[in-house]
ZAMAR-206712 format. One record per residue (C-alpha): y, x, z. Coordinates in steps of 0.1 Angstrom, whole numbers, padded with zeros to 4 digits, always signed. Last residue first. Layout:
REM residues N
YXZ...
This chain:
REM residues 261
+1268+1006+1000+1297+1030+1018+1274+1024+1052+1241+1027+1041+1249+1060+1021+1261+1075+1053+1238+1062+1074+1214+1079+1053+1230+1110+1055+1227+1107+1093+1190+1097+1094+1182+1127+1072+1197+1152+1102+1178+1130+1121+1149+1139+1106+1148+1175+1115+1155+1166+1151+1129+1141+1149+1101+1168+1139+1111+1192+1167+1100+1166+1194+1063+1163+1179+1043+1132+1190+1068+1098+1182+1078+1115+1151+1038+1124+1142+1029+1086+1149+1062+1074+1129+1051+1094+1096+1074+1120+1086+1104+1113+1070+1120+1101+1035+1155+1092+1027+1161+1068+0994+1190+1065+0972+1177+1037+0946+1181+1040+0905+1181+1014+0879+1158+0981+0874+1127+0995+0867+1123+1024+0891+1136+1057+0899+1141+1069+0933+1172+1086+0940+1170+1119+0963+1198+1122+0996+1222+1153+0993+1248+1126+0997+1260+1134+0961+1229+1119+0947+1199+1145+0940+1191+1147+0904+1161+1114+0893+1131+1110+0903+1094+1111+0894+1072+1126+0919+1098+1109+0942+1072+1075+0952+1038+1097+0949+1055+1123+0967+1075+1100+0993+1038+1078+1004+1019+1110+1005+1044+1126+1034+1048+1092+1052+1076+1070+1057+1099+1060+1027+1134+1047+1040+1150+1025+1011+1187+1021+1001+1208+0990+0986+1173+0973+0984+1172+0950+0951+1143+0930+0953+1127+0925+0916+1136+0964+0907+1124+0975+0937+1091+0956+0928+1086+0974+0897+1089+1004+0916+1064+0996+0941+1036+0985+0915+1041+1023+0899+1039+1033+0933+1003+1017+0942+0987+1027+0909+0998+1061+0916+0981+1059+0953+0953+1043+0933+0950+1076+0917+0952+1096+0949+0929+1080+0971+0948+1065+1001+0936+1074+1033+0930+1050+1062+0892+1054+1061+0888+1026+1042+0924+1012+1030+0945+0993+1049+0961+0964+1031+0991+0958+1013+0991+0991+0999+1025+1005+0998+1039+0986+1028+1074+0970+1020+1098+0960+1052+1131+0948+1052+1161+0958+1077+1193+0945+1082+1184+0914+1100+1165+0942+1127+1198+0957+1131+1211+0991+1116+1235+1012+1133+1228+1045+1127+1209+1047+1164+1196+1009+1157+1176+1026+1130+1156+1050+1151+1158+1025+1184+1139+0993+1163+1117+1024+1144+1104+1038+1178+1097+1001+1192+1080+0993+1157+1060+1022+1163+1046+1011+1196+1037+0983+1185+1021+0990+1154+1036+0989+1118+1027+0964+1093+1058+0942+1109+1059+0907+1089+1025+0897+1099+1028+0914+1135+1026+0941+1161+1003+0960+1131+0967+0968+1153+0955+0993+1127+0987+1001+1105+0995+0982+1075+0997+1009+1041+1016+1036+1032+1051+1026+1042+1088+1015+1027+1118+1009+1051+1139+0989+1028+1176+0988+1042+1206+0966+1034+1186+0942+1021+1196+0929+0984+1173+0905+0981+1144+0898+1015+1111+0885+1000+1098+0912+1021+1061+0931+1005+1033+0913+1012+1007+0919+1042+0972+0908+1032+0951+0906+1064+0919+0926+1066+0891+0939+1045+0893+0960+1012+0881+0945+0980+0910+0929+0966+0933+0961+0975+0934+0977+0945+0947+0940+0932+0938+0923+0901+0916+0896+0924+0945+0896+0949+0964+0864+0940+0989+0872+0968+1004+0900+0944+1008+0877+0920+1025+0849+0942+1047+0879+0953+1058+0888+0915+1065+0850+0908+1089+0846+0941+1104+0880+0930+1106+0872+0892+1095+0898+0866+1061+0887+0861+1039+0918+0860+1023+0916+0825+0989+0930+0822+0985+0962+0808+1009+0983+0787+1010+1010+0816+0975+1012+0831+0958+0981+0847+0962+0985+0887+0928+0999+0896+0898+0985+0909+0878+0994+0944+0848+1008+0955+0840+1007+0987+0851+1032+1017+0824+1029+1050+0818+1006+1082+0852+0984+1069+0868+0971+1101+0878+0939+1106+0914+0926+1116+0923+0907+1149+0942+0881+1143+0984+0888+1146+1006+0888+1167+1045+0876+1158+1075+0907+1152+1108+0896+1146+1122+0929+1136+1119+0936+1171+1107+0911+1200+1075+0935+1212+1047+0915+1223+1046+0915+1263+1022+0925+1290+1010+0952+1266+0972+0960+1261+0949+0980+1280+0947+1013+1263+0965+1039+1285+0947+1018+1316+0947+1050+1343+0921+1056+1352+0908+1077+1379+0892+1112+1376+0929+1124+1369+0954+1137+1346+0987+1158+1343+1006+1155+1308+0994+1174+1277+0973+1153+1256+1000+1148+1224+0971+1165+1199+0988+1195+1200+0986+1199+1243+0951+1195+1238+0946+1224+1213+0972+1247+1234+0948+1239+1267+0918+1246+1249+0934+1282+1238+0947+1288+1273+0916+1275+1288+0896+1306+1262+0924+1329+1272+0916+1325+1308+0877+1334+1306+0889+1360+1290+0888+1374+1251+0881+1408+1241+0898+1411+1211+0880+1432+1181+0891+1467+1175+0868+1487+1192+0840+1467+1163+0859+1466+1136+0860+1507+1142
């Protein structure tokens, strides 16, 4: 019975299937024996959010070991901005001390209208005050300038201040990471933050306080309470349509916020 029941499947389902799997992974427009230069690099550097090359990074072969931020009752944090970044810049009694590449700080911006907060530096970041790459720092610039944020307005603060191996986050540094992120929200001040990534907003909102008014979260950390939105990484916004309609519904509300702050 299994058996008469199983699909037959076609020499044409089995293209349709390949062709659904390619057309997932953002591969679905026409193509050709010849090339077609998709990674030679960009005539220009994009001028958003005042983004400057960088040297080219290293790549780590395989993850390493790495230390954790001392647990709650620790070492002090200085409780200064200036003082807290001169820490962080230390590295030694960092998670990311024994990861390779640039170090990318968090803003020394106070009081920014708008703290766009990611996991970690991306690949090829467009520059050493943009973690993001290129072409996402093209799709934030239009993404914020739509609610009417300009590049002055905007701060950025990655999680981990390098990439980790692999590009994934183990979960306990991850906690490490936000607990370090909180402490410096309360140094910098954002009037609202913009958390990108799905691991990035649970570690950051495991902990939060009732929904504001807006219907937007509040993050908790040490010097009050932030309204925050959270989204989808930029590379799946940039790749699934029906993602950035849902998140522009959150875009609006933030504007909101952004605007009465």
């Amino acid at each position: 019975m299994r058996g008469a029941q199983a699909r037959q499947w076609t020499a044409q389902d089995v293209a349709d299937s390949y062709a659904l799997w390619w057309r997932e992974a953002g591969l679905h427009s026409a193509t050709s024996i010849d090339a077609h230069g998709w990674l030679d690099a960009p005539t220009a550097e994009p001028q958003a959010f005042d983004a400057v090359a960088t040297q080219p990074r290293q790549r780590v072969a395989e993850p390493v070991p790495v230390a954790s931020i001392p647990p709650a009752g620790g070492p002090f944090m200085p409780t200064d901005l200036a003082g807290f970044r001169a820490w962080l810049a230390q590295g030694d009694a960092q998670p990311e001390a024994l990861w390779s590449g640039p170090l990318f700080l968090p803003s020394e911006a106070v009081n920014a209208r708008l703290l766009v907060i990611t996991d970690m530096p991306d690949d090829e970041p467009a520059g050493p005050l943009m973690p993001l790459a290129a072409p996402a720092t093209r799709f934030m610039t239009a993404m914020l300038a739509a609610i009417g944020l300009k590049p002055e307005d905007v701060a950025f603060a990655p999680l981990a201040m390098r990439r980790a191996p692999g590009g994934l986050l183990d979960n306990d540094i991850a906690r490490d990471l936000a607990r370090r992120m909180r402490h410096y929200l309360g140094l910098a001040r954002p009037r609202a933050a913009l958390i990108l990534g799905d691991k990035t907003s649970r570690v950051l909102l495991a902990v939060q306080s009732a929904p504001a008014p807006s219907n937007l979260p509040e993050i908790n950390h040490d010097g009050g309470t932030l309204p925050v939105a959270a989204l989808a990484a930029p590379e799946l916004l940039m790749r699934r349509p029906l993602a950035k309609t849902a998140s522009w519904q959150t875009l609006r509300l933030l504007s909101k916020v952004v605007g009465e702050l």
